[in-house]
Structure formats: structure tokens, C-alpha cells
TINU-447293 format. One record per residue (C-alpha): residue number from 0; residue in three letters; y negated, x, z negated. Coordinates in pm, 1 decimal. Layout:
% TINU-447293
+------+-------+----------+----------+----------+
: tilo : torza :       c2 :       c1 :       c3 :
+------+-------+----------+----------+----------+
:  NUM :   ALA :        Y :        X :        Z :
...
+------+-------+----------+----------+----------+
***
This chain:
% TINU-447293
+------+-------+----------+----------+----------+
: tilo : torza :       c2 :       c1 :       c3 :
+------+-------+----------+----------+----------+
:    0 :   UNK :      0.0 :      0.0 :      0.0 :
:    1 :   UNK :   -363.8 :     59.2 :     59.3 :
:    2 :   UNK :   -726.2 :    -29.8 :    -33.9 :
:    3 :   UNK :   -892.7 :     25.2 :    299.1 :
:    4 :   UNK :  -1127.8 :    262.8 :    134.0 :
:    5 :   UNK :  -1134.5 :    554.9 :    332.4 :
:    6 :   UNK :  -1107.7 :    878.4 :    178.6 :
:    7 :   UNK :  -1177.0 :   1117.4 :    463.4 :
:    8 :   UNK :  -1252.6 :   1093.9 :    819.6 :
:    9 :   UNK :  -1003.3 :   1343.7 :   1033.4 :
:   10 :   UNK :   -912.9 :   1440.9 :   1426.6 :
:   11 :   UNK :   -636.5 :   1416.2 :   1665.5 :
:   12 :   UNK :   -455.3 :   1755.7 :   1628.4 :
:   13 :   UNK :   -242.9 :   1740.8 :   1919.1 :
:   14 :   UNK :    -29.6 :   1445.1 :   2029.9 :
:   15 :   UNK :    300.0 :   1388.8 :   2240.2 :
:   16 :   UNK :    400.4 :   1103.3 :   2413.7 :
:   17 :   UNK :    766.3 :   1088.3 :   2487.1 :
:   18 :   UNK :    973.6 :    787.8 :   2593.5 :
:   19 :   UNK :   1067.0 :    634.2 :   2239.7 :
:   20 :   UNK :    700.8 :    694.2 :   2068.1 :
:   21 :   UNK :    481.6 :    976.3 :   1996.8 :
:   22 :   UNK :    446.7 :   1280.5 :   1741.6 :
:   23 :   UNK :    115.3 :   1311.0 :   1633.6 :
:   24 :   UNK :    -52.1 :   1607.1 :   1430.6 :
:   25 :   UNK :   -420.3 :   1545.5 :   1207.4 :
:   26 :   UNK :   -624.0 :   1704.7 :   1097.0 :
:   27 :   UNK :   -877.2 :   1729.3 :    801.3 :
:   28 :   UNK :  -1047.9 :   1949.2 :    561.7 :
:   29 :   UNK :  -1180.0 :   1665.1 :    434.0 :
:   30 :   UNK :   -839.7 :   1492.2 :    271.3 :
:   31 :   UNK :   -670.5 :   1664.0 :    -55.7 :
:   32 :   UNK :   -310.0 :   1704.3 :     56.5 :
:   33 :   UNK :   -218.3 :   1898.1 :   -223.3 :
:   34 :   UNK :    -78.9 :   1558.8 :   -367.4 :
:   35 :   UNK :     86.5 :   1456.3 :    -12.9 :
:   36 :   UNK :    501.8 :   1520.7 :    -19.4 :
:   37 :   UNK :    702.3 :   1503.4 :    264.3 :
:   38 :   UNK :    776.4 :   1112.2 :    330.6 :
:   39 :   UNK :    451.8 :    944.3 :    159.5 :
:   40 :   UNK :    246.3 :    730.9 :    352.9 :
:   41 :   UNK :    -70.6 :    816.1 :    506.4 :
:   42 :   UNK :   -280.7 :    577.5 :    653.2 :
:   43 :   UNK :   -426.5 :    659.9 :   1023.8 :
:   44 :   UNK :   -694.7 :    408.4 :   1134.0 :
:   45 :   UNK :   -527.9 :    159.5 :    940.5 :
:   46 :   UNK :   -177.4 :    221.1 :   1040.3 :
:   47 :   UNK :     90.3 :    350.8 :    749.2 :
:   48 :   UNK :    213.9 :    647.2 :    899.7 :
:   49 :   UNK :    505.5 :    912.4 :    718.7 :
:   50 :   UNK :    430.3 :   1248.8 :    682.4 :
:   51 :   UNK :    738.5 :   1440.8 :    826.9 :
:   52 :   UNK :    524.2 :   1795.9 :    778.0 :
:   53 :   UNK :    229.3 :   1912.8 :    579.0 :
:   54 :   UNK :     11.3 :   2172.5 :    560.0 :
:   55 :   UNK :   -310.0 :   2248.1 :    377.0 :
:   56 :   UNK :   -533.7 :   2036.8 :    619.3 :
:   57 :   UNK :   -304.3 :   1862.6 :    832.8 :
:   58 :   UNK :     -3.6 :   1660.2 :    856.9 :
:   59 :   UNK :    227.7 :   1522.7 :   1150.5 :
:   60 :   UNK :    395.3 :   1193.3 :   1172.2 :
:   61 :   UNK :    613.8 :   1052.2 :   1433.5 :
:   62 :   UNK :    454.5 :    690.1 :   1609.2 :
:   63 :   UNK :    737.9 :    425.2 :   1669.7 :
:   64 :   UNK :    687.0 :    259.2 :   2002.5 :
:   65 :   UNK :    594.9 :    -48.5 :   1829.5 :
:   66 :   UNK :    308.3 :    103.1 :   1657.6 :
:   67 :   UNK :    198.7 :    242.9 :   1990.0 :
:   68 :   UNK :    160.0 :   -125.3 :   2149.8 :
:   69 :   UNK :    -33.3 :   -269.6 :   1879.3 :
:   70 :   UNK :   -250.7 :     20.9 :   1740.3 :
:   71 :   UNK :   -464.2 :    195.0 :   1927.6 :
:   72 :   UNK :   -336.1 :    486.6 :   1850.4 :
:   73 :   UNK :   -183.8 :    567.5 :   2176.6 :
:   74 :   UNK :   -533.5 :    547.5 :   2347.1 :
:   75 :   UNK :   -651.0 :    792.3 :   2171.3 :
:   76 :   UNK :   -721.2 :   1177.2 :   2257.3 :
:   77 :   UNK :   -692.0 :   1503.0 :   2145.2 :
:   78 :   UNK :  -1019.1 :   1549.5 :   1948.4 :
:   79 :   UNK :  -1101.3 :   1187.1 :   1887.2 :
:   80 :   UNK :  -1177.5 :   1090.4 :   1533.6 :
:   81 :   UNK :   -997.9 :    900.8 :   1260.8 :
:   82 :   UNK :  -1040.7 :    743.9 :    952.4 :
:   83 :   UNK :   -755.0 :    871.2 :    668.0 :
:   84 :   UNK :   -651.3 :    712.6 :    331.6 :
:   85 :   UNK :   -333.1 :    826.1 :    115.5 :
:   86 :   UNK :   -145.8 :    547.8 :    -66.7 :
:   87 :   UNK :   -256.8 :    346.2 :   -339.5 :
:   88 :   UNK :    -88.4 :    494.0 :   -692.4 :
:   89 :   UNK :    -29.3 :    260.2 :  -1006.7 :
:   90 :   UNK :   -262.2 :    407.2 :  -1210.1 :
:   91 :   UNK :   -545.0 :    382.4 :   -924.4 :
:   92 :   UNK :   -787.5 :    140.0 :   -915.7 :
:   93 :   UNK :   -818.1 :   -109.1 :   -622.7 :
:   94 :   UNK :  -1199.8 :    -99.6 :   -437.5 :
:   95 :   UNK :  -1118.1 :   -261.0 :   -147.8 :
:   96 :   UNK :   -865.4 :   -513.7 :    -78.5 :
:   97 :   UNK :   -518.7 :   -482.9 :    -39.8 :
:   98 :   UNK :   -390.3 :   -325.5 :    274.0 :
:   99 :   UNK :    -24.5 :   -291.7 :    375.8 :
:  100 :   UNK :    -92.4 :    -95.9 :    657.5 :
:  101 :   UNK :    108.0 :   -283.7 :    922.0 :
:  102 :   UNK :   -151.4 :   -350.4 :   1187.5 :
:  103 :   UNK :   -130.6 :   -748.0 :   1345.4 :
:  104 :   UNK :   -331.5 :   -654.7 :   1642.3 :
:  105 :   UNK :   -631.1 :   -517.1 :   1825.8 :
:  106 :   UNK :   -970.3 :   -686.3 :   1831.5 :
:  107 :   UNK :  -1267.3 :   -585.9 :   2019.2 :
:  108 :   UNK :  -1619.9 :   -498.6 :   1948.5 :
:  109 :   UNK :  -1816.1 :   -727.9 :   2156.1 :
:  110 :   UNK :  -2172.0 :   -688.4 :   2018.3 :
:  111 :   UNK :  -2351.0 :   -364.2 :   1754.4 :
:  112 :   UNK :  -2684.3 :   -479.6 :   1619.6 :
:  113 :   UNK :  -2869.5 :   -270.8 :   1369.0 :
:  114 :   UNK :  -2993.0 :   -525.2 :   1048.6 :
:  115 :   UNK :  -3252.3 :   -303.1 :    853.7 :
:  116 :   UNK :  -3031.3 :     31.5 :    769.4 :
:  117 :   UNK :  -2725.5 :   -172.9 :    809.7 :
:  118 :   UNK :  -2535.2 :   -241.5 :   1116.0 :
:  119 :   UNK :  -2366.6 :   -610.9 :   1235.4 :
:  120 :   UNK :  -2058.0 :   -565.7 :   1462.0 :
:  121 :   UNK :  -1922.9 :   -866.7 :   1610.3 :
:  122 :   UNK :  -1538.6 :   -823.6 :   1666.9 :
:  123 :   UNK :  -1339.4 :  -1095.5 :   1954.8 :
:  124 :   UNK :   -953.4 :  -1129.1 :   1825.7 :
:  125 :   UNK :   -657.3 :  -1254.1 :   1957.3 :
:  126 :   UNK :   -642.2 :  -1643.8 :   1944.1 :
:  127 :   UNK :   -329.1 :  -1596.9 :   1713.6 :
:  128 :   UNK :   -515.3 :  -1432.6 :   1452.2 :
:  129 :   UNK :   -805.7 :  -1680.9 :   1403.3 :
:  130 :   UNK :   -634.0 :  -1868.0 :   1115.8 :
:  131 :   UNK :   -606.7 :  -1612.8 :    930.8 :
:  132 :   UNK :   -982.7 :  -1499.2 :    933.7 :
:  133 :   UNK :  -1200.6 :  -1667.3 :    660.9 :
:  134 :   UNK :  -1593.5 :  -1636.7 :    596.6 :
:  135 :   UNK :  -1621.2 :  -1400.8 :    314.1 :
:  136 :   UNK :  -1271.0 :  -1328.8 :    333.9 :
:  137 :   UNK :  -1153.1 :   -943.4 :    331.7 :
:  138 :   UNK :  -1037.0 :   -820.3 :    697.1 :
:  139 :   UNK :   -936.9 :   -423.5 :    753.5 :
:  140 :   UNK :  -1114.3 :   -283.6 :   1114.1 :
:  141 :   UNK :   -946.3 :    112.1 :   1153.3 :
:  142 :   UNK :   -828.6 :     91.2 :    832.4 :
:  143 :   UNK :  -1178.1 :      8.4 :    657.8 :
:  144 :   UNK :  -1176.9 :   -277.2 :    403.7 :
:  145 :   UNK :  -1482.3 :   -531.3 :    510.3 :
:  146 :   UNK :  -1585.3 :   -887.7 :    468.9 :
:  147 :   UNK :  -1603.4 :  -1125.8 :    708.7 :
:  148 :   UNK :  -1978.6 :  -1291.0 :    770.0 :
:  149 :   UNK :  -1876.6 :  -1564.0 :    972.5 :
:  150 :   UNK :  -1625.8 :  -1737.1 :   1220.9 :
:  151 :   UNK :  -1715.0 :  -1895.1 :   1531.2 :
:  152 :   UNK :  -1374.6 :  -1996.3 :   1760.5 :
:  153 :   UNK :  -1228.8 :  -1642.7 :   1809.1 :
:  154 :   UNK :  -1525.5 :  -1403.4 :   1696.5 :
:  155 :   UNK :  -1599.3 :  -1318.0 :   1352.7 :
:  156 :   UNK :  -1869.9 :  -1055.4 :   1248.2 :
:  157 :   UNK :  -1900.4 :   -825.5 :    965.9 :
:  158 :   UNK :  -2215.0 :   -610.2 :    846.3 :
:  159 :   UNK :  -2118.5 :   -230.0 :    731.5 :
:  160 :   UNK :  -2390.5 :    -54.7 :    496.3 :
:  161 :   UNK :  -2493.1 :    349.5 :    558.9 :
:  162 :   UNK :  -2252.9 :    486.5 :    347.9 :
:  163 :   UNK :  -1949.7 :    339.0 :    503.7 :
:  164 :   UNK :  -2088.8 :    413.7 :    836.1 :
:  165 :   UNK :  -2112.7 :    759.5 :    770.7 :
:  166 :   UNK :  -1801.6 :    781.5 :    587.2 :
:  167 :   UNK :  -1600.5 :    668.1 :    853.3 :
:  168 :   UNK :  -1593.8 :    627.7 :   1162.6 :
:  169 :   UNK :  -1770.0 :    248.2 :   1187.7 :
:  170 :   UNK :  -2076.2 :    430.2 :   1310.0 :
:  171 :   UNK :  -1943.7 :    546.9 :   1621.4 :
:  172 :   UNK :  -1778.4 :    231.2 :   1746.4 :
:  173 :   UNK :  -1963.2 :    108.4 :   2031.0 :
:  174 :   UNK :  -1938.2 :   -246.7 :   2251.3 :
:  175 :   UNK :  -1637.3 :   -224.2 :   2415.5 :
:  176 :   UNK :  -1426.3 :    -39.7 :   2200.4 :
:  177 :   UNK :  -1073.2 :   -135.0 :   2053.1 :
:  178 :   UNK :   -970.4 :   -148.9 :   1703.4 :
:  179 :   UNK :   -721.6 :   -203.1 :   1485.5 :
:  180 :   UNK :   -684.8 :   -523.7 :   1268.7 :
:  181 :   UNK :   -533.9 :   -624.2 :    952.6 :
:  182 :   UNK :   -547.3 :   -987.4 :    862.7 :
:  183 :   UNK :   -549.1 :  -1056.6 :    466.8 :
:  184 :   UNK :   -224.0 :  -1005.3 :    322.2 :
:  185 :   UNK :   -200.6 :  -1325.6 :     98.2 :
:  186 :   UNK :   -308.5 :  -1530.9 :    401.9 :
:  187 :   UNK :     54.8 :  -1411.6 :    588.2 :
:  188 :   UNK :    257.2 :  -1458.0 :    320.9 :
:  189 :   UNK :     67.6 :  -1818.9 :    241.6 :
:  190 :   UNK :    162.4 :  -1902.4 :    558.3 :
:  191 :   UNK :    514.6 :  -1816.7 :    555.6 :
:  192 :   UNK :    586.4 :  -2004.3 :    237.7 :
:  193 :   UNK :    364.3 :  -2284.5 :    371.7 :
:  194 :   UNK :    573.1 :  -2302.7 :    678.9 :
:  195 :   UNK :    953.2 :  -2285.6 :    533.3 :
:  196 :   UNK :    915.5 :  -2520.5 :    274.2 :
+------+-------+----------+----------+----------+
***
């Protein structure tokens, strides 16, 4: 589990694509992986990834195919940045909301408007993932716990302050860009028991 508080902002090492997924290396001097074992989770733009190798500022983990078609991790380059968070431990405290890391799909930024020092993005979703979108409920865009302003059919908005803009990588996403999503967790699982009563 995560918070969607982002704890460092990282790059593509190197990345390769091969016919059942992709092996990915990251990098960061900006993460503390003196805590990271081989097999704990690492979050990577919002996706729960395993760390198979670590080193002092990087680690590699190997993409399922699956993650590749509903992250966009596999659109990514060499270079590009990402936002990183380690798992959530027991005796941690929760900031954001909680994030299982299991992306539900893609949305894209279809307007950036600066609001005093702030900036509102407005993000376009799948159709399948509007009923789980709330006004002033918590949504995760590339792994960064938000709230949601508003709704309106299959566009929600949300308005990021400085600091999160400069300690991720919200301040470089542009119109046009894809990103990951992660609906609220207790909204899936109220659905499922809603649904097989």
C-alpha cells in the first residue's frame, strides 16, 4: 500500500522491451534506498512495482505486459521523469489517501490553467471510470494523491498547490499528455459488495 505522497521525483535509467513485458532501471538520488530489500514495492508513477535489484540510487523492476497496457509506462523514454514513493509501513502515518498501486486506467490532461500560484488541470477519463470519481473525493494522477474539484460527464478537475508541483512531476504535465489513474479504493470494493449481494 501507498499514500500517494511522493517522496522523490526520479528518471528512466534504461528500459527494455521484450515480448512478455519490460525491465526497467530508475534512478534517483533523491529516494533513501537504504531501507529498500530485494522484493518490496516501489511505486513508479503510481504503479507498485518489485524491486528485483538495488543499488544506492537506483533500482530495476521487471513490467508485466499488463502493466504496460494500462500505465503509461511503456510510453515513456530513457530520461523522462518519474514520480517515486516506497510502501506505506505500520508505524507510518497516512498523508494522502490510500493507494494500492494497481492503476485502473489512463486519463488525459485536456486543459492547464494557472489559479493565482496554483495550477487547475482538467483530466478526460474513460467512461468506465466516471462512477467512481466524486467531488471532493481523493483520486491518484502518476501516483500523486489529489482531490477532485468537480465532475462534469467524463471530466473531472483538480487544483495542485506549488509545493506538489515542484515536488513532482504535476508541473510538467502539459495538454495532451497521458497519465495514470487510480480510482478510490473504498469506491471498488463498495461496488463489488454492492453488486454480489
Amino acid at each position: 500500500m501507498f499514500t500517494g505522497i511522493i517522496q522523490a521525483v526520479g528518471q528512466i535509467k534504461n528500459k527494455i522491451i521484450h515480448d512478455k513485458g519490460a525491465v526497467f532501471a530508475f534512478v534517483s538520488s533523491d529516494l533513501d534506498f537504504s531501507s529498500v530489500a530485494i522484493g518490496d514495492s516501489i511505486a513508479v508513477n503510481g504503479v507498485c512495482l518489485t524491486a528485483i535489484e538495488i543499488e544506492s540510487d537506483s533500482f530495476i523492476a521487471d513490467v508485466s505486459q499488463e502493466t504496460l497496457n494500462c500505465a503509461n509506462l511503456g510510453s515513456l523514454s530513457i530520461g523522462d521523469r518519474i514520480n517515486l514513493e516506497k510502501a506505506l509501513r505500520l508505524n507510518q502515518g497516512i498523508d494522502g489517501h490510500l493507494v494500492s498501486g494497481h492503476v485502473d486506467g489512463q486519463g488525459e490532461v485536456v486543459d492547464k490553467a494557472s489559479e493565482g500560484e496554483s495550477v487547475r488541470f482538467k483530466i478526460s477519463v474513460p467512461p468506465s471510470l466516471v462512477k467512481y470519481i466524486a467531488k471532493k473525493g481523493s483520486i491518484t494522477l502518476n501516483g500523486v494523491s489529489l482531490t477532485v474539484n468537480s465532475i462534469e460527464k467524463n471530466v473531472f478537475d483538480v487544483n495542485v498547490v506549488p509545493h506538489t508541483l515542484i515536488a513532482t512531476t504535476m508541473g510538467q504535465l502539459n495538454t495532451g499528455d497521458i497519465v495514470n489513474l487510480e480510482v478510490d479504493i473504498i469506491a471498488r470494493h463498495l461496488e463489488q459488495l454492492i453488486n454480489n449481494k
